[in-house]
C-alpha positions in Angstrom: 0.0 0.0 0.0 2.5 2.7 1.0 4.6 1.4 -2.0 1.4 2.4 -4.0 0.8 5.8 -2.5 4.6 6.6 -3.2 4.1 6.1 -7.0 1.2 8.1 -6.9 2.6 11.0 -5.4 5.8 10.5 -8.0 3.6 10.5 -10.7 1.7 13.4 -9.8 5.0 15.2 -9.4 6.0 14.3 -12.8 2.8 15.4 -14.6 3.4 19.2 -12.6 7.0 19.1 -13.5 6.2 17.9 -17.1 3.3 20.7 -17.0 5.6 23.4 -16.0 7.9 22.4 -19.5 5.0 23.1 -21.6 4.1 26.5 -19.7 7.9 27.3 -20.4 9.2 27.0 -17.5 13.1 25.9 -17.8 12.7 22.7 -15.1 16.4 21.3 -16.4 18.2 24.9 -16.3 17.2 26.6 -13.5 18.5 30.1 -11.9 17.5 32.5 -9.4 15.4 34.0 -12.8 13.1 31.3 -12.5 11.5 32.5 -9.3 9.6 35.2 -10.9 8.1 33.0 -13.8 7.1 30.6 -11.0 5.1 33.0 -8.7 2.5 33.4 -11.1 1.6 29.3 -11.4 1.2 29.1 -7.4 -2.4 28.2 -6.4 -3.3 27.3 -9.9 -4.1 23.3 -8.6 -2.2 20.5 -6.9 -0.2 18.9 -9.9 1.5 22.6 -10.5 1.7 23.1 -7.2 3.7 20.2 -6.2 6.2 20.6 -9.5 6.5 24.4 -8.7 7.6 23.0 -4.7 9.8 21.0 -6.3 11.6 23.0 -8.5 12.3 26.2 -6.4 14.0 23.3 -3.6 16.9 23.5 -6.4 16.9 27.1 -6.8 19.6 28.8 -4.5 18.1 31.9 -3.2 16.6 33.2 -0.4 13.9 34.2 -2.8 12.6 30.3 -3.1 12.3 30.1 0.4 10.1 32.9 0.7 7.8 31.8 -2.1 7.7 28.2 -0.4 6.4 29.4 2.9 4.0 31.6 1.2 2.5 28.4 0.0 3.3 25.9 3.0 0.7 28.6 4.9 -1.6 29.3 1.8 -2.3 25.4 0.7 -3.9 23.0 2.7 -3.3 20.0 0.4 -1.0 17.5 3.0 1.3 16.3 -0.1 2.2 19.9 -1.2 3.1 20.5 2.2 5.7 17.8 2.2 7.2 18.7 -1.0 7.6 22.0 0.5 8.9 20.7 3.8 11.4 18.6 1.3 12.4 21.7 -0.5 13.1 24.2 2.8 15.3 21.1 4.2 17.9 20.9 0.9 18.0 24.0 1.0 18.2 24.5 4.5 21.8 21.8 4.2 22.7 24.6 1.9 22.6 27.4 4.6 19.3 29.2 2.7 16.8 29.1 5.6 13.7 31.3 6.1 14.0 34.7 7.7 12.8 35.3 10.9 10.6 38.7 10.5 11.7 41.6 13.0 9.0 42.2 15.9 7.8 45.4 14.1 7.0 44.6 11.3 4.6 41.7 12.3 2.1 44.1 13.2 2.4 46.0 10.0 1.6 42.9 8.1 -1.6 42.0 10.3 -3.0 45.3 9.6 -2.2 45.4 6.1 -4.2 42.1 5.8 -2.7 40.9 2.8 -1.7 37.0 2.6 1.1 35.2 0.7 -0.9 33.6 -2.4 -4.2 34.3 -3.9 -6.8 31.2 -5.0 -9.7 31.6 -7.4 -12.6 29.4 -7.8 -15.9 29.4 -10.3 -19.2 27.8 -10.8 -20.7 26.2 -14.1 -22.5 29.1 -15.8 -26.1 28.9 -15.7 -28.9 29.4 -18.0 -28.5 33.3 -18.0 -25.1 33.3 -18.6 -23.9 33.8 -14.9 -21.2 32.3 -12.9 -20.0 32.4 -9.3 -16.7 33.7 -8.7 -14.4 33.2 -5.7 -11.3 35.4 -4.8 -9.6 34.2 -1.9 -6.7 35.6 -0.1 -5.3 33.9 3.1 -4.2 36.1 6.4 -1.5 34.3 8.5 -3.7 33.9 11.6 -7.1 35.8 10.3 -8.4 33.3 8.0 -9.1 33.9 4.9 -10.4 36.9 3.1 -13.0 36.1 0.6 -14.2 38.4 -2.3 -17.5 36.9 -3.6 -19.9 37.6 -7.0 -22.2 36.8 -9.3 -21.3 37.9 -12.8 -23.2 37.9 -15.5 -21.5 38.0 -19.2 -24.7 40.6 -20.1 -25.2 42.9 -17.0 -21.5 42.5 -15.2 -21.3 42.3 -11.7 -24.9 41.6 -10.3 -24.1 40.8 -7.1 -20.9 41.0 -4.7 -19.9 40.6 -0.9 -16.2 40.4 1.2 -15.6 38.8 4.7 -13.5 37.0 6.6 -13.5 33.4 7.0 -12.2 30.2 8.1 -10.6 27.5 5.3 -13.7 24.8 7.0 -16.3 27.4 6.7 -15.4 28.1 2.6 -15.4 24.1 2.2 -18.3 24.1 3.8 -20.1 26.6 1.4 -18.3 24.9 -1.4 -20.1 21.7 -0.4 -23.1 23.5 0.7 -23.7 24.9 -2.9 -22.9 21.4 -4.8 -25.4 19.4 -2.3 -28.3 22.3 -3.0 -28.0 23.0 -6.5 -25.0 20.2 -7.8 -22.9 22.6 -9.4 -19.0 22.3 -8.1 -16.7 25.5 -7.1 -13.3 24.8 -9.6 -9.6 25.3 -8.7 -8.8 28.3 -11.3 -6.3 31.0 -11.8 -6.8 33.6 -9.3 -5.6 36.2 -12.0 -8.9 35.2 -14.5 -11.0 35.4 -11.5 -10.0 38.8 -10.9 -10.1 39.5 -14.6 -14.1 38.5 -14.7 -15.1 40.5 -12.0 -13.3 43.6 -12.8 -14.8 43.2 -16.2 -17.5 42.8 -14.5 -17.6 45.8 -12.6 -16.6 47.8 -15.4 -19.5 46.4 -17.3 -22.4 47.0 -14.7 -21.1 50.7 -13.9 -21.3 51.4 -17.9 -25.4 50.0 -17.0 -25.6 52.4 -13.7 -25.9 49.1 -11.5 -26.3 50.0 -7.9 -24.7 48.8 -5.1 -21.1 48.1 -6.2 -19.4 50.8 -4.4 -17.3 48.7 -2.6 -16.2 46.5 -5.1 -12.9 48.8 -5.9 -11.7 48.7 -1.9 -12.2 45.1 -1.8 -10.5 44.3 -4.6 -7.8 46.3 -3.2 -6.6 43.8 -1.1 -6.2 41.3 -4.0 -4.4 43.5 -7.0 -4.3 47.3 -6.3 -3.1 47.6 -10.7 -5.5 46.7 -13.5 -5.6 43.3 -14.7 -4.1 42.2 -17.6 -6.3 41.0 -20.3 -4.6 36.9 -21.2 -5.8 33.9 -22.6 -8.9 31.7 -21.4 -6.7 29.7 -18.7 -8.9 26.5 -20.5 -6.2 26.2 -23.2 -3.0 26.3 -20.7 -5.2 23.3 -19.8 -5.2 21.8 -23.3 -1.2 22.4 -24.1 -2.8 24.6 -27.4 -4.5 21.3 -28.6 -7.1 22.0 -31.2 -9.9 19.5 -30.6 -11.8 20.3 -33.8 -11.3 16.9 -35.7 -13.5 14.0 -35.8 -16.9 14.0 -35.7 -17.1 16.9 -33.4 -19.8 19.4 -34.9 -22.3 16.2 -34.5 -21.0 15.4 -31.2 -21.2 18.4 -29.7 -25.3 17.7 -29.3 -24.4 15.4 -26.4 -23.3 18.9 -24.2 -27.0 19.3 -23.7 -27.8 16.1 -22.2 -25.6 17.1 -19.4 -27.6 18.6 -16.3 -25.3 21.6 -16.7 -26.7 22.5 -20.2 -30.6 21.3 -19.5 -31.5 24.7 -18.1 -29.4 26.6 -20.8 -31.8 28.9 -23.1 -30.8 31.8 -25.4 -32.1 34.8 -24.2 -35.6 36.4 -25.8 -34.4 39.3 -27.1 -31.6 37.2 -29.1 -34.4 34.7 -30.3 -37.1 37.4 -31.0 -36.7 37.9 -34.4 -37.2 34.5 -34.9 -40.2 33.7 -32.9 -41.5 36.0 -35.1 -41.0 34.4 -38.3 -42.1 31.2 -36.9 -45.7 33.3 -36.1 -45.9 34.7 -39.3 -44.9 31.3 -40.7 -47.9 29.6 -38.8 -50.3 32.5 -39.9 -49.7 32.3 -43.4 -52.8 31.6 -45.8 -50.1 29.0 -47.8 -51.2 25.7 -46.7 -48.3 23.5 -46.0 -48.2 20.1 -45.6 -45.9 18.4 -42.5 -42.6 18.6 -43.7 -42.4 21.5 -45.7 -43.5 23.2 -42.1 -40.7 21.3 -40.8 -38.3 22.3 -43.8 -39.3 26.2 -42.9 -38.8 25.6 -38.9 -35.6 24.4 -39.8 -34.4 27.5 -41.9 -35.5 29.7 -39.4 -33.4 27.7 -37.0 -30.4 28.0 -39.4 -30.8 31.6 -39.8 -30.6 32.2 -36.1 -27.5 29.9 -35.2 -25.9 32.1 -38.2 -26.9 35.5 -36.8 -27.2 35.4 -33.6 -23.4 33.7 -33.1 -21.7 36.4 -34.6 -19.9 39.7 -33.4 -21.0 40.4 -29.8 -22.9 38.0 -28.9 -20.8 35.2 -30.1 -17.8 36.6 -27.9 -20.2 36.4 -25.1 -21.0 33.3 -26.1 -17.6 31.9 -26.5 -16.7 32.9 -22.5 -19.6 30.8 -21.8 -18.2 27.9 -23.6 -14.6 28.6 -22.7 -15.5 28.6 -19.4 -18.0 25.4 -19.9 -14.8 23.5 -21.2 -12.6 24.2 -18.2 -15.8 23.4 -16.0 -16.2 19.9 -17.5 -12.0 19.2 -17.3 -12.3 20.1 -13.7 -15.4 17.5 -13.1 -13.6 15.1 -15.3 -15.1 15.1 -18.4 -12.4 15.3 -20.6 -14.3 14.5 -23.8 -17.6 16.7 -23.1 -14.7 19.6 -22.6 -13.1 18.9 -25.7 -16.5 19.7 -27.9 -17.1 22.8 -25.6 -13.9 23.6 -26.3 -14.2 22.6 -30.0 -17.1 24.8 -30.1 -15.5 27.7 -28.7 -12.9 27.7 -31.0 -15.3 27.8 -33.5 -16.8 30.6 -32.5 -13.1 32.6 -32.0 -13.2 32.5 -35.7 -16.2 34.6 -36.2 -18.4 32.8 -37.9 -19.9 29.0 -38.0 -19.2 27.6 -41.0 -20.9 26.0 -43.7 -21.3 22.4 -41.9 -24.1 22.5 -39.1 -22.8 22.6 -35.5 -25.4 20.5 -33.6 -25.1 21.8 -30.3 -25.9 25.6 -31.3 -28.3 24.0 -33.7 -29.8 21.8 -30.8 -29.7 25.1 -28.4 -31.3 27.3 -30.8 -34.5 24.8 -31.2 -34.9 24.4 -27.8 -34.9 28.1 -27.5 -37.2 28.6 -29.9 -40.0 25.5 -28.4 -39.5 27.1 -24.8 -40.6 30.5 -25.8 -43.1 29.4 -27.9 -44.7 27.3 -25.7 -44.8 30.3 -23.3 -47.0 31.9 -25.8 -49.2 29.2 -25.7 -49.8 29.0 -22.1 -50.0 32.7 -22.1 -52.8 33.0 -24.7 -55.0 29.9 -22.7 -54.8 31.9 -19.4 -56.3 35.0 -21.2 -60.1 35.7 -20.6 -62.3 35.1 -23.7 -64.2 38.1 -24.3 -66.5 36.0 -25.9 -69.7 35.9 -23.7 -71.6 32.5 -24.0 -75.2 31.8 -23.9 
């Protein structure tokens, strides 16, 4: 058994150290340089983590050391900790041991309330196009500072809320949210966290949403700078694999047997247009048999998933299934992320192709049979103004 658990924990430390290669990180030639390109990785998920513990245990520097016990206090994962332990005692045989702080400046730090290494976590994105989004930030012996919001890729920031917690009561909410609604907080980039609710922000104060005006003095204790606009962290994920081959436009209809996609419908004033032509379709004097109603249904279809995937709202659409793909990785569905992902890329390009894409295809019908059933019921609940005898 521990024989077992010992190749485990090697292997794991060989996918982080092989996943550093591919982020370009220089595993076989390290220098003190290497420090700064590391920083950035910390918190991003356990494999990382443990290769990035590794490596700085060869670096020289008193810097290393500093960025180790950042993470011994900010990671509660028990192997991490012992790769870290591992790394402080070589280089503690080679006189490089962490620095004892000076009595004043403990203080200082306590009040500043700013912790070694930042986490971020998100939720699926819902039917609307929202998502939950976690910044944490720990404080050596306050917890753990949360920054909490809904964002929505239409109206920004719709919701937001800071405090101070403990690491039991944040798993607790995490598991509190997965029991209730079975949707799982993900391990992400702290950095694209940020990024989404500072867009966020930027985007409901262009709509005069209220109740934001603390957003800028929480976020403070996070990243006082801008944030810097990089790549979906879904293809870091993917090593720039382009999963577009195959089968994969007929595929991709299985997304929406997922429970994640069941509640997914485009919004009305997307599919508006085409509701339309399907009335005037239905209330023309031509009298159409069965399948040429089902040959014009399906050109209306097609002229949605053309139109409505473009400019805009296809970016907006994209995040959603950027972030879909990375959502499904992270729940282990490697091959339901690769279609979202396939899909995405897709819609990077700007337009859908020639070849039908069954999953937008799939989305857009059951778009259009959800609002037009909500006609229906509308019109049977109206009064008849027709008095009987």
């Amino acid at each position: 058994m521990a024989s077992s658990k010992k190749k485990t924990r090697g292997g794991e430390l060989q996918r982080g150290l092989q996943r550093l290669r591919e982020l370009g990180i220089p595993v076989d030639e390290l220098s003190p340089t290497t420090i700064d390109q590391l920083k950035p990785l910390v918190g991003r998920d356990r494999e990382i983590d443990l290769g990035v513990a590794h490596v700085l245990g060869r670096i020289a520097d008193s810097a290393a050391v500093e960025v180790l016990t950042g993470l011994e206090q900010a990671t509660a994962d028990k192997e991490v900790k012992r790769e870290i332990r591992r790394s402080l005692y070589r280089l503690g045989q080679r006189g490089i041991v962490p620095s004892q702080p000076r009595a004043e400046d403990t203080p200082r730090r306590v009040l500043l309330g700013l912790g070694p290494i930042s986490e971020g976590y998100i939720s699926s994105v819902d039917g609307a196009g929202g998502r939950l989004v976690w910044l944490v930030r720990p404080q050596p012996g306050s917890g753990l500072l949360l920054l909490q919001g809904m964002v929505s890729d239409r109206e920004g920031l719709v919701r937001l809320g800071g405090l101070t917690i403990r690491r039991r009561e944040l798993r607790n909410m995490a598991r509190e949210i997965q029991q209730k609604h079975g949707v799982t907080m993900i391990s992400v980039p702290w950095e694209y966290c940020d990024l989404l609710l500072y867009e966020g922000y930027e985007k409901a104060k262009g709509l005069s949403k209220p109740g934001l005006e603390d957003y800028l003095s929480l976020r403070s204790s996070f990243n006082p700078s801008k944030p810097k606009i990089t790549r979906h962290p879904v293809y870091d994920r993917f090593g720039g694999e382009d999963p577009r081959s195959g089968a994969w436009r007929e595929l991709s209809r299985r997304l929406l047997d997922e429970p994640d996609f069941r509640l997914w419908i485009l919004d009305e004033d997307w599919m508006k247009p085409y509701l339309e032509q399907v009335q005037r379709a239905r209330d023309s004097r031509l009298v159409l048999n069965e399948i040429q109603q089902e040959e014009r249904f399906a050109g209306i279809v097609r002229d949605a998933v053309k139109e409505i995937f473009t400019d805009e709202r296809g970016r907006i659409f994209r995040r959603r299934m950027e972030d879909m793909a990375l959502y499904l990785l992270e729940t282990r569905r490697e091959e339901l992320a690769k279609l979202a992902l396939a899909v995405a890329l897709q819609l990077a390009e700007g337009e859908i192709g020639w070849l039908d894409i069954s999953f937008l295809t799939g989305l857009a019908q059951k778009s259009l049979a959800f609002y037009l059933s909500q006609e229906k019921e509308k019109a049977a609940e109206e009064p008849s103004l027709i008095v009987k005898p």
